[in-house]
C-alpha positions as CSV (number, residue, x, y, z in Angstrom):
1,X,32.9,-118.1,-54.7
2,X,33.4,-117.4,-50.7
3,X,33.3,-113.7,-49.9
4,X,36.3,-111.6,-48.9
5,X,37.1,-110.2,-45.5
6,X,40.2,-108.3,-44.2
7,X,41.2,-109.8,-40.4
8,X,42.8,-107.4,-37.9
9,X,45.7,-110.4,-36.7
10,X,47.7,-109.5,-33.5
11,X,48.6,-112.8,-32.6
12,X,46.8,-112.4,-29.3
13,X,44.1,-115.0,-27.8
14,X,40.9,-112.7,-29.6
15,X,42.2,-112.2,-33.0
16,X,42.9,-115.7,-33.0
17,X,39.5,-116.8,-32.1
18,X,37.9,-114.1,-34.3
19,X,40.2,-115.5,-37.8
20,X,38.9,-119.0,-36.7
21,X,35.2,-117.6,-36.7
22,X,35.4,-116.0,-40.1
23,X,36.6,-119.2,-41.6
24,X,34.0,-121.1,-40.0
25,X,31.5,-118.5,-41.5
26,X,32.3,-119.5,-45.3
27,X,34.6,-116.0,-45.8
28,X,38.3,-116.2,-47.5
29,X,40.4,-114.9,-45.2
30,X,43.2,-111.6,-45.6
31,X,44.9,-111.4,-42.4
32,X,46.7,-107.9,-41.6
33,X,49.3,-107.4,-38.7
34,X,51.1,-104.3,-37.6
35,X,54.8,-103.6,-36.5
36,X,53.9,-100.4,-34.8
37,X,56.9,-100.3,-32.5
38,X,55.3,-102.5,-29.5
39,X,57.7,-103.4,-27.0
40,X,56.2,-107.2,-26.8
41,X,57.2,-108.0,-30.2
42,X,56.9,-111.6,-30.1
43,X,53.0,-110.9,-31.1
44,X,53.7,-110.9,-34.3
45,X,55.5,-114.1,-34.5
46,X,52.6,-115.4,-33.1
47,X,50.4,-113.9,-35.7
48,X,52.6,-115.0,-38.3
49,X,52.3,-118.7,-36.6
50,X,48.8,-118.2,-37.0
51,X,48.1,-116.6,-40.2
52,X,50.4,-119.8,-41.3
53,X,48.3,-122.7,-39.7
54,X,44.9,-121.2,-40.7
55,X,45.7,-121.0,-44.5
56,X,45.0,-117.3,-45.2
57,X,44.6,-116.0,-49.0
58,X,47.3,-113.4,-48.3
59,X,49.2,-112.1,-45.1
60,X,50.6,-108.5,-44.5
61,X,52.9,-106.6,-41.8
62,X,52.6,-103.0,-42.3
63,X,55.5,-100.7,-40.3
64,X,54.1,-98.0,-38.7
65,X,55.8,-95.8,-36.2
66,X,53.6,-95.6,-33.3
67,X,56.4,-95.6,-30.6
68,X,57.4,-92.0,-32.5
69,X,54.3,-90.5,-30.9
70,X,54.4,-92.5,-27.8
71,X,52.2,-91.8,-25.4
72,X,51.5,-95.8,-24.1
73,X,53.2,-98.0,-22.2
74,X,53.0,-100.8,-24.7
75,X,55.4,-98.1,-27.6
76,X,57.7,-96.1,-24.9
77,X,59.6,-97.7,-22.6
78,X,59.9,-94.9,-20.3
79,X,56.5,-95.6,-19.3
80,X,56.3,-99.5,-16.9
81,X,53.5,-101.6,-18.0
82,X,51.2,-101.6,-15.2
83,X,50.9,-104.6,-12.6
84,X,48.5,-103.8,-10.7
85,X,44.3,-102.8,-12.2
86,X,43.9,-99.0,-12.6
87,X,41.4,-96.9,-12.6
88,X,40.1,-95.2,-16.0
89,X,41.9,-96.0,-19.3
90,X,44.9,-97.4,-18.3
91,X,48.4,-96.7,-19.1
92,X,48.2,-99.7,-22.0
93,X,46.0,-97.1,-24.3
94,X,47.9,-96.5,-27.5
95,X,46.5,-94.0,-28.7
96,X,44.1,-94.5,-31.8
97,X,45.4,-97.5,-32.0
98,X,42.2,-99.2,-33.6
99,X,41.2,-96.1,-35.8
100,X,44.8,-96.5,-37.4
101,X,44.4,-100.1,-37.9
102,X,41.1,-100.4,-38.9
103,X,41.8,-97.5,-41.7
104,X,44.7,-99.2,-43.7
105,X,42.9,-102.4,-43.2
106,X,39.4,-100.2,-44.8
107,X,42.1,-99.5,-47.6
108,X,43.2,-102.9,-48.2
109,X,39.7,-104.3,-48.5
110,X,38.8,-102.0,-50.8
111,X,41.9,-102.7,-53.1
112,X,40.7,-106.7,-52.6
113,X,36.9,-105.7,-53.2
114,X,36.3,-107.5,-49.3
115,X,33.4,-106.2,-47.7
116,X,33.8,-107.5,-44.7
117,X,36.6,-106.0,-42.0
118,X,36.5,-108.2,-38.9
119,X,38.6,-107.0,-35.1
120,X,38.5,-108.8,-32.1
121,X,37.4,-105.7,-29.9
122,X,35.5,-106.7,-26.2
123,X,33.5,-104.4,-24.3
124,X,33.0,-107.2,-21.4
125,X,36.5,-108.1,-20.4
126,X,38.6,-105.8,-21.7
127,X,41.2,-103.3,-20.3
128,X,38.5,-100.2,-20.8
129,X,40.1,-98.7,-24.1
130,X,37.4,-96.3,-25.9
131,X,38.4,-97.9,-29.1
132,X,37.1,-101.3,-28.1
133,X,33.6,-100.1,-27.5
134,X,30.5,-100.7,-29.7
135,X,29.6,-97.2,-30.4
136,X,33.3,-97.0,-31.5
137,X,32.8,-99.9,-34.6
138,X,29.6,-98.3,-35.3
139,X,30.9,-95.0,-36.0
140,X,34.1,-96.6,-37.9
141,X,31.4,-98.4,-39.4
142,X,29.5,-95.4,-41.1
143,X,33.1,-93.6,-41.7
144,X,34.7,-96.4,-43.9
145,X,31.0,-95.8,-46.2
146,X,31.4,-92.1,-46.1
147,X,35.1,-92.0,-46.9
148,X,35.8,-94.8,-50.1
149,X,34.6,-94.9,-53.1
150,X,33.3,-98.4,-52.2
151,X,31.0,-96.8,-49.8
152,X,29.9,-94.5,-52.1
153,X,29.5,-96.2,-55.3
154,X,29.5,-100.0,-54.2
155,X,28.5,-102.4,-51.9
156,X,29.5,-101.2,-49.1
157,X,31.9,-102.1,-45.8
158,X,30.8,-103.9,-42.7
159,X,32.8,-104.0,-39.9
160,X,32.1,-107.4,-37.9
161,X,33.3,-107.5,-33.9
162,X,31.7,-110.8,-33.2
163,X,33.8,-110.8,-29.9
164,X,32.7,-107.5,-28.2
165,X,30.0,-108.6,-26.5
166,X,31.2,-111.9,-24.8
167,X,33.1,-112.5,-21.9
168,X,36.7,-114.1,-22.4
169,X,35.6,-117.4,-21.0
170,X,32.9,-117.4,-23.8
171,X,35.8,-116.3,-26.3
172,X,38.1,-119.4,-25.1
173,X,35.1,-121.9,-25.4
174,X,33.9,-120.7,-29.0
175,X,37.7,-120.8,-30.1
176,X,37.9,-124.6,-29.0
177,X,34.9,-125.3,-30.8
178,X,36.8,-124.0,-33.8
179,X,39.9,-125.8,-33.2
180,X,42.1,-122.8,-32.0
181,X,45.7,-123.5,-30.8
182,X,45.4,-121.1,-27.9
183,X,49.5,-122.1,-27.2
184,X,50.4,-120.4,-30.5
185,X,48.9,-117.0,-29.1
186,X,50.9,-114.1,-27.5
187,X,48.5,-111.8,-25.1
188,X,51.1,-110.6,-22.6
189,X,51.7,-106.7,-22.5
190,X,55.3,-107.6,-21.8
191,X,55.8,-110.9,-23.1
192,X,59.9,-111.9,-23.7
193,X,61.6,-112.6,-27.3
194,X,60.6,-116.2,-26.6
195,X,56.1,-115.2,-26.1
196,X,56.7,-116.2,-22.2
197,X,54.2,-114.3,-20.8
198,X,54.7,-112.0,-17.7
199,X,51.8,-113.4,-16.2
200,X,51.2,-110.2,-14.4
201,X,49.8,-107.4,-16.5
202,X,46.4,-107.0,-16.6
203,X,46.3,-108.6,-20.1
204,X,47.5,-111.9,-18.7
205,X,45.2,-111.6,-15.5
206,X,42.1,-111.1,-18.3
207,X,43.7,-114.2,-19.7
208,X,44.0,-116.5,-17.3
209,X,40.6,-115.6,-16.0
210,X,39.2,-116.7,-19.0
211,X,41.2,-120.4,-19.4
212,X,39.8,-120.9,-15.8
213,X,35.9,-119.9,-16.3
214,X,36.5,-121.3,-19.4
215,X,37.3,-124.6,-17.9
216,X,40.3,-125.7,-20.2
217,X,43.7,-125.8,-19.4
218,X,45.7,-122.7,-19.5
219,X,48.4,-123.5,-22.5
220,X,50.0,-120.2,-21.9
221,X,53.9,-120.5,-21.0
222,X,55.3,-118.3,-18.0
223,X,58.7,-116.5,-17.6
C-alpha cells in the first residue's frame, strides 16, 4: 500500500516538478490548490491541468480570502507587480502565505492519515520570501507535531521541500527526467485569463533563466 502525501499545487513550474517527484518516489498523491484572491488567476487552471494529467487520489480548491487583508501585489491591485529586481522582500510577499497553506493542507493530511506534506519552496532562486527558507519548513515542521493529535499520539508529519535547495535550472532538468509538461505550468505574477505570461516580472525572469541554464527550450507562451 503506497503511503499518503498531501501536495501544495499552484500550477506554477516548482509544484509541478515537486507532484512529479512524489509520484516517482512510490507516494499516492492529494493535491491541494488555493483561490486566495490572486490577481493571476489562470494558476489554478493550470493546477487543475495538472492535478488532471498526473492522476492524483483526490484534488481540492479551498477559497480563502487573502486579497481582504491585502497587503501584496499579487491580492490588491492597487499595488503594480514589480518589473524591475528590488531590494529586500519584494512587493510579491503575500503575507503568511505558506504558513496558511501549509496549515489547512497539515489538516487535510491528518483527516487522510498522510504523513507526508510536500511544497515546492527554493531558497536558491527564489524571490527572497522568509516563508520559502529552510529554517521556515523546519519550524512548520516541529509545529504541525506539536499542534495535531497526529503529532501527539501518531506517527507523526514530515514536511518534504525537495526543491529548496536547488537552483531552477536543476528544478527544470529533474522535472524532464520525470516527464513534466512544463507548457501546462502558469509562473507569471501577472499572467492573462489565457496563462500568457508577462514575461517581465521577476517570476518570469527566474523562469526563463532556468529553461536557458537548464538547456531545454523555453515552452512558456508570451503576451
Amino acid at each position: 500500500m503506497k503511503p499518503k502525501a498531501v501536495i501544495l499545487l499552484s500550477g506554477g513550474l516548482d509544484s509541478a516538478t515537486v507532484l512529479a517527484l512524489a509520484q516517482a518516489q512510490g507516494y499516492e498523491c492529494y493535491a491541494m490548490s488555493f483561490d486566495y484572491g490572486q490577481r493571476h488567476r489562470s494558476e489554478l487552471a493550470a493546477a487543475s491541468r495538472l492535478a488532471s494529467s498526473a492522476g492524483v487520489a483526490d484534488y481540492k480548491v479551498i477559497k480563502l480570502d487573502l486579497d481582504g487583508i491585502g497587503g501584496s501585489a499579487l491580492t490588491d491591485d492597487s499595488i503594480a507587480v514589480p518589473e524591475t529586481l528590488e531590494a529586500g522582500i519584494p512587493l510579491t510577499y503575500v503575507p503568511a502565505r505558506n504558513t496558511v497553506f501549509l496549515a489547512l493542507a497539515l489538516g487535510w493530511a491528518e483527516v487522510l492519515g498522510a504523513g507526508d506534506l510536500f511544497i515546492g519552496v527554493n531558497a536558491v532562486d527564489y524571490s527572497g520570501y522568509p516563508d520559502c527558507r529552510p529554517e521556515f519548513i523546519v519550524a512548520f515542521e516541529r509545529l504541525a507535531n506539536l499542534a495535531t493529535r497526529t503529532g501527539v499520539e501518531g506517527t507523526g508529519f514530515r514536511i518534504r521541500a525537495p526543491l529548496q535547495n536547488m537552483t531552477k535550472g536543476e528544478i527544470i532538468q529533474s522535472g524532464y527526467q520525470l516527464g513534466v509538461d512544463y507548457s501546462q505550468t502558469v509562473s507569471c505574477y501577472q499572467a492573462d485569463s489565457s496563462g500568457a505570461a508577462c514575461g517581465r516580472c521577476d517570476s518570469c525572469r527566474l523562469r526563463a533563466a532556468g529553461f536557458a541554464t537548464a538547456g531545454v527550450v523555453d515552452p512558456t507562451r508570451y503576451v
